[in-house]
N, CA, C and O atoms as a Maestro MAE file, in Angstrom:
{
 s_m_m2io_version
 :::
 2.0.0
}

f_m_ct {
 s_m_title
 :::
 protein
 m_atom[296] {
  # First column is atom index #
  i_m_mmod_type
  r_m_x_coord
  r_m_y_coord
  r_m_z_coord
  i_m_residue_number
  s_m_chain_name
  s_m_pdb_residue_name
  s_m_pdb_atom_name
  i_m_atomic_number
  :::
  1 25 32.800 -134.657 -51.885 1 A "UNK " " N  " 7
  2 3 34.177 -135.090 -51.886 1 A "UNK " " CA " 6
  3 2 34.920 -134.370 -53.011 1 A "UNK " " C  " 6
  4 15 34.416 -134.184 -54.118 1 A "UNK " " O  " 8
  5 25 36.382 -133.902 -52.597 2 A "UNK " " N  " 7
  6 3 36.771 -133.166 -53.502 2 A "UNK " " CA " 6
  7 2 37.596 -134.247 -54.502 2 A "UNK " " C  " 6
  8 15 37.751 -135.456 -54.328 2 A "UNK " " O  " 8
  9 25 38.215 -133.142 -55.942 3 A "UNK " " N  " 7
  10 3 39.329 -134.150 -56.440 3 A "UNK " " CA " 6
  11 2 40.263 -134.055 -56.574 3 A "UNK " " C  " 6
  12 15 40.395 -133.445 -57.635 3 A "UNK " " O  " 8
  13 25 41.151 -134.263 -56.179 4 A "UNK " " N  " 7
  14 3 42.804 -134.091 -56.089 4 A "UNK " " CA " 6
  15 2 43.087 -133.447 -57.680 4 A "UNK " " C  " 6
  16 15 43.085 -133.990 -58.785 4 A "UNK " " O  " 8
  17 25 43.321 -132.073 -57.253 5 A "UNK " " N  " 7
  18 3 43.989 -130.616 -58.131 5 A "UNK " " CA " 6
  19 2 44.589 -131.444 -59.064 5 A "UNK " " C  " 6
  20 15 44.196 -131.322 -60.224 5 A "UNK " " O  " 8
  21 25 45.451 -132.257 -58.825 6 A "UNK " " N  " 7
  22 3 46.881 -133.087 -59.629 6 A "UNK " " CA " 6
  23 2 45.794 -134.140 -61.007 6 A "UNK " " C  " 6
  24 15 46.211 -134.285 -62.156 6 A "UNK " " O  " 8
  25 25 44.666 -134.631 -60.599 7 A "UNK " " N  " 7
  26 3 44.093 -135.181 -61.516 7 A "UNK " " CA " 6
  27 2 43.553 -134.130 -62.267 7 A "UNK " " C  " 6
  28 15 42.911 -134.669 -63.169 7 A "UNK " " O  " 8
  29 25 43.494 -133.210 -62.344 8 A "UNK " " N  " 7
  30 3 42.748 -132.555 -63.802 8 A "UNK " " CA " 6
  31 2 43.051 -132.629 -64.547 8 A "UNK " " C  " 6
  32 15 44.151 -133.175 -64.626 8 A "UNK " " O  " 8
  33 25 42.427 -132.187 -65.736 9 A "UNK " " N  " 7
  34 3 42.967 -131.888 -67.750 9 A "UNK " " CA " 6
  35 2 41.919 -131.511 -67.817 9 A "UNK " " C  " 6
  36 15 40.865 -131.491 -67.182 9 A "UNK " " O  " 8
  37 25 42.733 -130.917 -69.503 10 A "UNK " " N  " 7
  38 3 41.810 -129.893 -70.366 10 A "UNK " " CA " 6
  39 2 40.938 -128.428 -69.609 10 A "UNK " " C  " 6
  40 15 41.435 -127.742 -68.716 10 A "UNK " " O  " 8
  41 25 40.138 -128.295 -69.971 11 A "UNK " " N  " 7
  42 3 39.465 -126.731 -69.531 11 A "UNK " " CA " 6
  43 2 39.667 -127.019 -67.859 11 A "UNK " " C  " 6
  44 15 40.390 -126.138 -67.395 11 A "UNK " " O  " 8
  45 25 39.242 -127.979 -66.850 12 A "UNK " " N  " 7
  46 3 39.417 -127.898 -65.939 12 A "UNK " " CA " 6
  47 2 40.827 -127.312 -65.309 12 A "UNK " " C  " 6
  48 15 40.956 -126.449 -64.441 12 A "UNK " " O  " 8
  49 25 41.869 -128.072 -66.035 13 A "UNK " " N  " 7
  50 3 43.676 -127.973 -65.221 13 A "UNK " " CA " 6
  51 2 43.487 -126.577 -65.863 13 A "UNK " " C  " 6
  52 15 43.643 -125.681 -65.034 13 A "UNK " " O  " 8
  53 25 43.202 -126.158 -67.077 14 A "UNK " " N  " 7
  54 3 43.374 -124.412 -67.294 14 A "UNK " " CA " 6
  55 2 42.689 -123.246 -66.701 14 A "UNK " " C  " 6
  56 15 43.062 -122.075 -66.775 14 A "UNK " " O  " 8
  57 25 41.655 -123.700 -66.113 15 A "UNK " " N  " 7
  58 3 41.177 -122.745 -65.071 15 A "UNK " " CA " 6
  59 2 41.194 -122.745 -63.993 15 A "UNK " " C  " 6
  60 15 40.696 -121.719 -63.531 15 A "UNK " " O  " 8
  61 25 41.599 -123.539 -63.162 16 A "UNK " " N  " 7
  62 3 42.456 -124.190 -61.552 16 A "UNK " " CA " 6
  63 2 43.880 -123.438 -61.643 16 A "UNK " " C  " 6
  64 15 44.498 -122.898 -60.725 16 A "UNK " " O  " 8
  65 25 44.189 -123.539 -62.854 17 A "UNK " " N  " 7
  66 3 45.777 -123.031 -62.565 17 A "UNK " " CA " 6
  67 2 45.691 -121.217 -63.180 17 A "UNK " " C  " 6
  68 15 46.655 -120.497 -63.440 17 A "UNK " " O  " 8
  69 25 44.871 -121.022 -63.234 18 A "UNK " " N  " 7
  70 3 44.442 -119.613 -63.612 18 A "UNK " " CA " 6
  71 2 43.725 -118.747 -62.393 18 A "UNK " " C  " 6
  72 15 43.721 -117.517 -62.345 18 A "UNK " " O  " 8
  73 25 43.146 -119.590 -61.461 19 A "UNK " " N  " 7
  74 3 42.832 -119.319 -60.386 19 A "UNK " " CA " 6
  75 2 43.988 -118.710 -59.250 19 A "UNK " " C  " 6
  76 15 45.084 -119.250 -59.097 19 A "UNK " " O  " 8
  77 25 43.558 -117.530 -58.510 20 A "UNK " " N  " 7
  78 3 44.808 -117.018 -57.598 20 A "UNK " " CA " 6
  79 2 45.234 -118.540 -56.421 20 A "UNK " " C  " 6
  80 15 44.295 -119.326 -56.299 20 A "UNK " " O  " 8
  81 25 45.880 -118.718 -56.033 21 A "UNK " " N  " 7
  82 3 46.708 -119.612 -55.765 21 A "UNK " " CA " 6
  83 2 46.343 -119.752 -54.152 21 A "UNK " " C  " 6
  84 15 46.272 -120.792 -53.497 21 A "UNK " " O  " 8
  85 25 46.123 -118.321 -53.696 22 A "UNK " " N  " 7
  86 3 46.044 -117.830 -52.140 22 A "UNK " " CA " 6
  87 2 44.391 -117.735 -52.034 22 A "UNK " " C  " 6
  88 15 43.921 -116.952 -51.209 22 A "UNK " " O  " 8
  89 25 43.557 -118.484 -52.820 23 A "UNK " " N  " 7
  90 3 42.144 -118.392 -52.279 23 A "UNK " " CA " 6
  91 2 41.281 -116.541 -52.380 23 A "UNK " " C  " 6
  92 15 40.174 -116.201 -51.962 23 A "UNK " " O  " 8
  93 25 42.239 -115.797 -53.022 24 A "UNK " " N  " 7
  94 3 41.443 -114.887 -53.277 24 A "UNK " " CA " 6
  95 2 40.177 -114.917 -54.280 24 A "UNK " " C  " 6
  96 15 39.970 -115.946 -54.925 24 A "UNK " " O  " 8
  97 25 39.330 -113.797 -54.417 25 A "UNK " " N  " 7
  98 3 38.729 -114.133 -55.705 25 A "UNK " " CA " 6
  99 2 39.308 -113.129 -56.794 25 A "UNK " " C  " 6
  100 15 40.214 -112.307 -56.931 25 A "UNK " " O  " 8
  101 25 38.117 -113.752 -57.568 26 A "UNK " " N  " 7
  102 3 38.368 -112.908 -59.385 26 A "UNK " " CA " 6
  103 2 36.973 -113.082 -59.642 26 A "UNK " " C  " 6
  104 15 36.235 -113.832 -59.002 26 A "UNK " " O  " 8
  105 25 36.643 -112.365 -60.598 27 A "UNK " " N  " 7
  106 3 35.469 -112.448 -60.887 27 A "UNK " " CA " 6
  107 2 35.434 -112.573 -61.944 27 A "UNK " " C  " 6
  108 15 36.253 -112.013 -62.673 27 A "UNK " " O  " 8
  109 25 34.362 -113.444 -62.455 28 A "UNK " " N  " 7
  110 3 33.801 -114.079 -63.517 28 A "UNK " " CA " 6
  111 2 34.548 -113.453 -65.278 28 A "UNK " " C  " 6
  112 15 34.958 -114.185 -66.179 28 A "UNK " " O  " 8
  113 25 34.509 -112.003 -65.272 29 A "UNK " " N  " 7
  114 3 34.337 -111.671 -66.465 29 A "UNK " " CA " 6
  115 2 35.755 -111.528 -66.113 29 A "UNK " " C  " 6
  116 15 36.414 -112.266 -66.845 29 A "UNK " " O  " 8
  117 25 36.566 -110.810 -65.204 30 A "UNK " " N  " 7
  118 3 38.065 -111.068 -65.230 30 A "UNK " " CA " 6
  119 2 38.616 -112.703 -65.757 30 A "UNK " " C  " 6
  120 15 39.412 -113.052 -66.629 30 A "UNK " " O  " 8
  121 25 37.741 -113.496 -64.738 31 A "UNK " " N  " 7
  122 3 38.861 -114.862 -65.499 31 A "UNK " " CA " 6
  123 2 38.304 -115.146 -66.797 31 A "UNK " " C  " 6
  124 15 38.985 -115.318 -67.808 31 A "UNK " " O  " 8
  125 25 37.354 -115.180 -66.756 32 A "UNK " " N  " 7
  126 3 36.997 -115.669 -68.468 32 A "UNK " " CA " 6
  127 2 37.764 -114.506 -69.588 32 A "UNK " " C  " 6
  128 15 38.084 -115.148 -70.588 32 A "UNK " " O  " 8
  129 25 37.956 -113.782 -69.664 33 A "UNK " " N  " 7
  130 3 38.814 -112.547 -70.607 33 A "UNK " " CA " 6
  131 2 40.256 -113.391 -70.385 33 A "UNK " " C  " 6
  132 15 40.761 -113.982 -71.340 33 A "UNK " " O  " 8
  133 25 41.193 -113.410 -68.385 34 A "UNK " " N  " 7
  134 3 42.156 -114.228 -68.856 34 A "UNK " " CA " 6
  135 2 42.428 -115.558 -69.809 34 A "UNK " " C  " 6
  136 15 43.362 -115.977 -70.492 34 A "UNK " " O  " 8
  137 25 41.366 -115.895 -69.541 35 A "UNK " " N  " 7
  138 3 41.544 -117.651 -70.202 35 A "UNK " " CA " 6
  139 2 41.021 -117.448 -71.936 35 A "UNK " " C  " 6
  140 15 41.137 -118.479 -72.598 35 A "UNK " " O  " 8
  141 25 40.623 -116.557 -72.477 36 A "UNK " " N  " 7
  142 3 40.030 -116.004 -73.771 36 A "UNK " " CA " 6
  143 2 38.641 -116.889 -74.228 36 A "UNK " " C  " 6
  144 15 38.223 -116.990 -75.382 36 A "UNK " " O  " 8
  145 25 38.097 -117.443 -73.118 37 A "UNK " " N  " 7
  146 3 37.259 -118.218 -73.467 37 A "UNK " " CA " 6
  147 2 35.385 -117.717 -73.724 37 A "UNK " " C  " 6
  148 15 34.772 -117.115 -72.842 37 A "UNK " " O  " 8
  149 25 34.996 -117.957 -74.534 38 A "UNK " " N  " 7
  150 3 33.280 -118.056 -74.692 38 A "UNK " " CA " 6
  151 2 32.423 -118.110 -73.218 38 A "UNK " " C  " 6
  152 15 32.910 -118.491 -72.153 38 A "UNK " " O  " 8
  153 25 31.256 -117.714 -73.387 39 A "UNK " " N  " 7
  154 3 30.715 -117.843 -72.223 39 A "UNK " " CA " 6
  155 2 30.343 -119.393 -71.868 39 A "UNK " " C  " 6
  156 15 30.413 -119.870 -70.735 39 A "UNK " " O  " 8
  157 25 29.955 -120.053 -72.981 40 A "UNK " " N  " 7
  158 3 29.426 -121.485 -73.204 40 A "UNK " " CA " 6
  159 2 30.584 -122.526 -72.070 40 A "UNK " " C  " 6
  160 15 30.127 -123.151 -71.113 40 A "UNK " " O  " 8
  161 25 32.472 -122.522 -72.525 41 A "UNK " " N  " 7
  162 3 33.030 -122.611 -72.767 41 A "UNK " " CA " 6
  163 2 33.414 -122.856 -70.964 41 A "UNK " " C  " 6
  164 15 33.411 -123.837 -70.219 41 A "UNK " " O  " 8
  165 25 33.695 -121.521 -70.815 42 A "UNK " " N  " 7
  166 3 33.800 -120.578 -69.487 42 A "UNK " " CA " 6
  167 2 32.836 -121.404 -68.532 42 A "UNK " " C  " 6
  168 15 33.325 -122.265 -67.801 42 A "UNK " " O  " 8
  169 25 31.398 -121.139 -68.531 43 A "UNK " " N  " 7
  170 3 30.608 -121.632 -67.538 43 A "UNK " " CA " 6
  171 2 30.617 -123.083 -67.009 43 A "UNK " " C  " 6
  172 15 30.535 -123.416 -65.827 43 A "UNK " " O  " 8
  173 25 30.751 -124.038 -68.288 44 A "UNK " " N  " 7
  174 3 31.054 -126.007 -68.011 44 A "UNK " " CA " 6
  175 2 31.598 -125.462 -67.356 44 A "UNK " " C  " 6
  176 15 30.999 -125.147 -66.327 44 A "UNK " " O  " 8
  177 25 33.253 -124.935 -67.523 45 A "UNK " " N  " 7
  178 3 34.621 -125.672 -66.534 45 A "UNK " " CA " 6
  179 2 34.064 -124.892 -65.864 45 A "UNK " " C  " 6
  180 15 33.174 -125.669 -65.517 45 A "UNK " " O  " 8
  181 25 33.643 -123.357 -65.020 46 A "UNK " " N  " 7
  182 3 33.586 -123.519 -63.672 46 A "UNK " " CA " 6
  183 2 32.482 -124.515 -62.833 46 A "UNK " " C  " 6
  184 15 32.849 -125.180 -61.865 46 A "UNK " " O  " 8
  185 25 31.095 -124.524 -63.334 47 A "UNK " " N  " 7
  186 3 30.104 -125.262 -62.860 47 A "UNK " " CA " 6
  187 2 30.814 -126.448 -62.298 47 A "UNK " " C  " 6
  188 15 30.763 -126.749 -61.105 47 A "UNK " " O  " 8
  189 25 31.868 -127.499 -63.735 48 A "UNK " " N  " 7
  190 3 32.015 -128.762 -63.222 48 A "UNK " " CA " 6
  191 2 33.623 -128.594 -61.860 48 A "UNK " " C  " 6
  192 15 34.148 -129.483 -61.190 48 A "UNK " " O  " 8
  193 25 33.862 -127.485 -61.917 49 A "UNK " " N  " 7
  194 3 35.129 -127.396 -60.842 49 A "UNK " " CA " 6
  195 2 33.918 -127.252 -59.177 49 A "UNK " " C  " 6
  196 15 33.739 -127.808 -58.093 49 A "UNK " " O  " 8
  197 25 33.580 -126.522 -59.712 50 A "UNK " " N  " 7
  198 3 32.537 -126.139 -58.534 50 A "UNK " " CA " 6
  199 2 31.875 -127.597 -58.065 50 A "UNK " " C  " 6
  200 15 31.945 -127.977 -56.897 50 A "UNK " " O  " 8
  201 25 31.454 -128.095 -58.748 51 A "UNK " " N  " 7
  202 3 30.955 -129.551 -58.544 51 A "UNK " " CA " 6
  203 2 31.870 -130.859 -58.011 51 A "UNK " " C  " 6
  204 15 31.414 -131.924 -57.595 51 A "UNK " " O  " 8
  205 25 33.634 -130.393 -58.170 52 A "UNK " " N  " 7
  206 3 33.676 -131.412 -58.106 52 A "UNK " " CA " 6
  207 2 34.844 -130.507 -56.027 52 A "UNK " " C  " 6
  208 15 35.822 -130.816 -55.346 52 A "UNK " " O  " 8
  209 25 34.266 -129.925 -56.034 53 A "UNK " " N  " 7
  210 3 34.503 -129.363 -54.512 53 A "UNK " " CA " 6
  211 2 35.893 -128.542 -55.264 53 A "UNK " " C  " 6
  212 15 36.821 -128.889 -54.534 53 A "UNK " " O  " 8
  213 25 36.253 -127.982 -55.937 54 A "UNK " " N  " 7
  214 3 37.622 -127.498 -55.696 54 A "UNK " " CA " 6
  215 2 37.707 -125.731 -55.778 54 A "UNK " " C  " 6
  216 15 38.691 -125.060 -55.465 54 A "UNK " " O  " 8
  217 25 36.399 -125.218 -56.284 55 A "UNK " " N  " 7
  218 3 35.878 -124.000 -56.515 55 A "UNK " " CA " 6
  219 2 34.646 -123.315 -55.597 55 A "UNK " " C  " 6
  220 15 33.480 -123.626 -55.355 55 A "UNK " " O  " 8
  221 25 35.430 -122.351 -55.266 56 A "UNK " " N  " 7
  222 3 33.369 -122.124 -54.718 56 A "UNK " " CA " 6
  223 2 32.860 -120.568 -55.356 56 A "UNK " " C  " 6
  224 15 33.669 -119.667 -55.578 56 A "UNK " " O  " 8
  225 25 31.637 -120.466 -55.557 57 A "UNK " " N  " 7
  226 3 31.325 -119.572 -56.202 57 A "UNK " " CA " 6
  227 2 30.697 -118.234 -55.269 57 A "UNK " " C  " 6
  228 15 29.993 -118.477 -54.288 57 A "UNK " " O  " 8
  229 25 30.987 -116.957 -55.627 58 A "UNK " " N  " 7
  230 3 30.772 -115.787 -55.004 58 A "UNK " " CA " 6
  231 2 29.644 -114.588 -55.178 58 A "UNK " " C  " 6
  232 15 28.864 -114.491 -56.126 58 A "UNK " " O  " 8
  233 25 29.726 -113.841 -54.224 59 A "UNK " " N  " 7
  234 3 28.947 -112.354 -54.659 59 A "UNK " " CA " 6
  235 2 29.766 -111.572 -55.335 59 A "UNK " " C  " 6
  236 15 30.946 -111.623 -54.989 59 A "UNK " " O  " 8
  237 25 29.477 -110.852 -56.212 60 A "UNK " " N  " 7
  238 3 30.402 -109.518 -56.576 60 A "UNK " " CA " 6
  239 2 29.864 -109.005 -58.303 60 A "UNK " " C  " 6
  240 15 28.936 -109.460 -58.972 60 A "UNK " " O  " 8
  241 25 30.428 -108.381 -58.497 61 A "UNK " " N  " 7
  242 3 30.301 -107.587 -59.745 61 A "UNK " " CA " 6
  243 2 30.096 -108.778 -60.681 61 A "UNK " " C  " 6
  244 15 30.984 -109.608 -60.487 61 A "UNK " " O  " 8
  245 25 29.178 -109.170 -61.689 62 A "UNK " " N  " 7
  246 3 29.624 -110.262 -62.731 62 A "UNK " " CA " 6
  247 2 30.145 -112.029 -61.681 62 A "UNK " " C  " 6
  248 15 30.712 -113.047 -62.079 62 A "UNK " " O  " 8
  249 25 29.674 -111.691 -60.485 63 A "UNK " " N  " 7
  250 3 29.591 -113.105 -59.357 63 A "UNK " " CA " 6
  251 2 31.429 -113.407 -59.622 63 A "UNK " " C  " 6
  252 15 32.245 -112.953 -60.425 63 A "UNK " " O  " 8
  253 25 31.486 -114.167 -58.755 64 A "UNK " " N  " 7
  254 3 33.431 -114.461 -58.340 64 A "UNK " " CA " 6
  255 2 33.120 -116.373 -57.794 64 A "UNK " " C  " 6
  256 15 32.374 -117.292 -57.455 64 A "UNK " " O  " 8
  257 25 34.446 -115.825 -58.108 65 A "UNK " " N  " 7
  258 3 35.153 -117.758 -57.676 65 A "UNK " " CA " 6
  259 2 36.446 -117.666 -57.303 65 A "UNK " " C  " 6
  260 15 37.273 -116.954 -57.874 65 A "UNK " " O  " 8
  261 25 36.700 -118.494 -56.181 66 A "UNK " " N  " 7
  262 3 38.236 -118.683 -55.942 66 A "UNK " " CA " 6
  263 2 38.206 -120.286 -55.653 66 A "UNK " " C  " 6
  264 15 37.277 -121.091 -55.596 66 A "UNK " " O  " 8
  265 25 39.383 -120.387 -55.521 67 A "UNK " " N  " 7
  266 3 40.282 -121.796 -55.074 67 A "UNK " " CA " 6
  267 2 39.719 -122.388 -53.735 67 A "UNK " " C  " 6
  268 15 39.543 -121.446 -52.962 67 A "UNK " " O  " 8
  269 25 39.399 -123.474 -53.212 68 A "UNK " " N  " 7
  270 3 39.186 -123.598 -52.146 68 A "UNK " " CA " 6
  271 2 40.518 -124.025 -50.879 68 A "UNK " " C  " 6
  272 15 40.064 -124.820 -50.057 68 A "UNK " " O  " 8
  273 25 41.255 -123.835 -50.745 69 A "UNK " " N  " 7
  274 3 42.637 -124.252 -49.840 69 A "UNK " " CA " 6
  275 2 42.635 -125.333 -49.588 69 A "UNK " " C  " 6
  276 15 41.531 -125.800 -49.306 69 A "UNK " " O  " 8
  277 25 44.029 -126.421 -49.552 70 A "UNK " " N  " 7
  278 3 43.814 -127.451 -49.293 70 A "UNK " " CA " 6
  279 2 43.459 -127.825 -47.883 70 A "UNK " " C  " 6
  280 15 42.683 -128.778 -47.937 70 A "UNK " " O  " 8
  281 25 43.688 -127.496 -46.727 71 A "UNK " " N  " 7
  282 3 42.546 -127.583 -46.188 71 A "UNK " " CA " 6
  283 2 41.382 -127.317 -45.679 71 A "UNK " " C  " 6
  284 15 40.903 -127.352 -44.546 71 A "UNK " " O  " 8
  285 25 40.892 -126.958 -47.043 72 A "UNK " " N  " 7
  286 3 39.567 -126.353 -46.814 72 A "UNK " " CA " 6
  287 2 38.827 -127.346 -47.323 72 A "UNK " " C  " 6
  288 15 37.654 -127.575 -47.029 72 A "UNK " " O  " 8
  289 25 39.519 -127.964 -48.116 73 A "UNK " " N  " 7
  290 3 38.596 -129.266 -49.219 73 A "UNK " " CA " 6
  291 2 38.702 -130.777 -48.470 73 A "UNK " " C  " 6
  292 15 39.731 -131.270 -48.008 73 A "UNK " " O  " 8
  293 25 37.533 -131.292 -48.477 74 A "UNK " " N  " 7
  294 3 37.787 -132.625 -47.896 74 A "UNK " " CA " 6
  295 2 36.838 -133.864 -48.749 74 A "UNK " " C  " 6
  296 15 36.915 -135.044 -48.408 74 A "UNK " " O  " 8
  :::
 }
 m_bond[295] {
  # First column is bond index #
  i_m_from
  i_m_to
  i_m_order
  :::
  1 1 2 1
  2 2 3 1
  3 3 4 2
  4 3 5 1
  5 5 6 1
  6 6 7 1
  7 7 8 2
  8 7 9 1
  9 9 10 1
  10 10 11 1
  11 11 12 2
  12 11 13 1
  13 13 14 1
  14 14 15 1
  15 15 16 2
  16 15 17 1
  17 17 18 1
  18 18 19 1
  19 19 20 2
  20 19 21 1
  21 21 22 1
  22 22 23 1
  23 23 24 2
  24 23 25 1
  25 25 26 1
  26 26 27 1
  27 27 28 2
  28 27 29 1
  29 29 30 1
  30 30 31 1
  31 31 32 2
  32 31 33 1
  33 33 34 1
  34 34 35 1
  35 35 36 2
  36 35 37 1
  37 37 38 1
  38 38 39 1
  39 39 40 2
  40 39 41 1
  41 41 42 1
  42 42 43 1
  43 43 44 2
  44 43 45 1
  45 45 46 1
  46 46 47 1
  47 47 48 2
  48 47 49 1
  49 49 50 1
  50 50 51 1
  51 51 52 2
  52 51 53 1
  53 53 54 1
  54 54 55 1
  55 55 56 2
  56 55 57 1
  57 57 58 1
  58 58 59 1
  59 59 60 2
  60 59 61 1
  61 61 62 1
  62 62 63 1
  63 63 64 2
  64 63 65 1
  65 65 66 1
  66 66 67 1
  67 67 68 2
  68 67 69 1
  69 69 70 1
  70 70 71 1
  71 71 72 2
  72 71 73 1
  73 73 74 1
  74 74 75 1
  75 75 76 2
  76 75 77 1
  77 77 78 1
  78 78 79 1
  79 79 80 2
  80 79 81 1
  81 81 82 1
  82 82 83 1
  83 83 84 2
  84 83 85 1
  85 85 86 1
  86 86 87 1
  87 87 88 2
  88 87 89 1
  89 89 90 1
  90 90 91 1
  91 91 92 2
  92 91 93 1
  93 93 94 1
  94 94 95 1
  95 95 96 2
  96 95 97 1
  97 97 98 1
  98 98 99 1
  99 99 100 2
  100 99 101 1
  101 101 102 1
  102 102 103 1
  103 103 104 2
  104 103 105 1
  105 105 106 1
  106 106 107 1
  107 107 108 2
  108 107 109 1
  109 109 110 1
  110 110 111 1
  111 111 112 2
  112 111 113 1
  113 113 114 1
  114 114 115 1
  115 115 116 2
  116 115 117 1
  117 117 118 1
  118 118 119 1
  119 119 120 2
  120 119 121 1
  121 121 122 1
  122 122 123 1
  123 123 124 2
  124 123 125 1
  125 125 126 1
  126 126 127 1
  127 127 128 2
  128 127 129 1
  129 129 130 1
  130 130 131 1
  131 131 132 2
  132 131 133 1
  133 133 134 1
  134 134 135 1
  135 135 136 2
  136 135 137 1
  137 137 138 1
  138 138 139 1
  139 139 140 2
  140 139 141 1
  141 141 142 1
  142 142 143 1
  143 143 144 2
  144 143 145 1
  145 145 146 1
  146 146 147 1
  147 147 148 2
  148 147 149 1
  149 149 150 1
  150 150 151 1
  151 151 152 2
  152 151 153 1
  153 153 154 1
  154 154 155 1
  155 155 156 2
  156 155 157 1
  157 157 158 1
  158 158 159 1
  159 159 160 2
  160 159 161 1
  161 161 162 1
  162 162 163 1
  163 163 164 2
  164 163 165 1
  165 165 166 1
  166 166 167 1
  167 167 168 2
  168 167 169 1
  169 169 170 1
  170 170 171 1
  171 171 172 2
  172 171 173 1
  173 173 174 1
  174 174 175 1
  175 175 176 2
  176 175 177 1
  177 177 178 1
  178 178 179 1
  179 179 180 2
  180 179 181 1
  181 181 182 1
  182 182 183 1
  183 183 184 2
  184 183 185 1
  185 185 186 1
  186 186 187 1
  187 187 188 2
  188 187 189 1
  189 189 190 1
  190 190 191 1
  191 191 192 2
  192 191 193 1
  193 193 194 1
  194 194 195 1
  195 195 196 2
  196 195 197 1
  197 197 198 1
  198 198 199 1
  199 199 200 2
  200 199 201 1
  201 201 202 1
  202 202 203 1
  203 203 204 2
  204 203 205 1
  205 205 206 1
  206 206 207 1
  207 207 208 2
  208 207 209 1
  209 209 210 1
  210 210 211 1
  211 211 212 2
  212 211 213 1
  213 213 214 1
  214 214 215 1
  215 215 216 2
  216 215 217 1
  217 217 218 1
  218 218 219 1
  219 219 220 2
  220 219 221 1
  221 221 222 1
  222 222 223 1
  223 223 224 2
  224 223 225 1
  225 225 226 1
  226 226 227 1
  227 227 228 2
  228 227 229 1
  229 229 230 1
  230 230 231 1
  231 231 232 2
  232 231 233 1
  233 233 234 1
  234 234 235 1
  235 235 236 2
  236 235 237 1
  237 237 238 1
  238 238 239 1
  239 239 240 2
  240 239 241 1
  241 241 242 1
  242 242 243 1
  243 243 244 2
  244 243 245 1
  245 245 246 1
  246 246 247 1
  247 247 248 2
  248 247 249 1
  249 249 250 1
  250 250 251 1
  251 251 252 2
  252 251 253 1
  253 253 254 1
  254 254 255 1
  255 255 256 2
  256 255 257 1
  257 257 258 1
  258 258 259 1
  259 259 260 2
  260 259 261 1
  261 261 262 1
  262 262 263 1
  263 263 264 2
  264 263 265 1
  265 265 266 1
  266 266 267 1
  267 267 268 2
  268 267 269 1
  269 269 270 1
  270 270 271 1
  271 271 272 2
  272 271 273 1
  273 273 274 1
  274 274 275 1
  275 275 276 2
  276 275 277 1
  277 277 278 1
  278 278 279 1
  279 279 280 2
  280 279 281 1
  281 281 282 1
  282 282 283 1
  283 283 284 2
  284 283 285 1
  285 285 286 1
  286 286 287 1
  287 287 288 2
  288 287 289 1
  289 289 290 1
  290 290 291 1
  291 291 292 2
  292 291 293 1
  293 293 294 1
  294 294 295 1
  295 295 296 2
  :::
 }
}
């Protein structure tokens, strides 16, 4: 079950809203450089976005993540 985008904070709402908007990806070392964050730092918030259905994680250079669409999430 996912969680409604609108409830986040802290590292979560800053990397959801750093995320492309249209479900493309980015990859790992791209968003973490945008967000200036540690690897430590970086990995929680995606793991727990990923966990809580709103992220899904990818193949690619340094692995990728995008947004999941709203209706893609249920």
């Amino acid at each position: 079950m996912a969680v409604d985008p609108a409830a986040l904070h802290g590292d979560h709402q800053a990397m959801f809203a750093a995320l492309p908007a249209d479900s493309t990806t980015i990859s790992n070392p791209n968003l973490q450089r945008r967000l200036g964050w540690d690897s430590d730092r970086y990995f929680r918030a995606r793991d727990g976005l990923v966990d809580m259905g709103l992220v899904v994680r990818g193949r690619g250079r340094g692995g990728v993540v995008r947004r999941l669409l709203p209706e893609t999430v249920s």
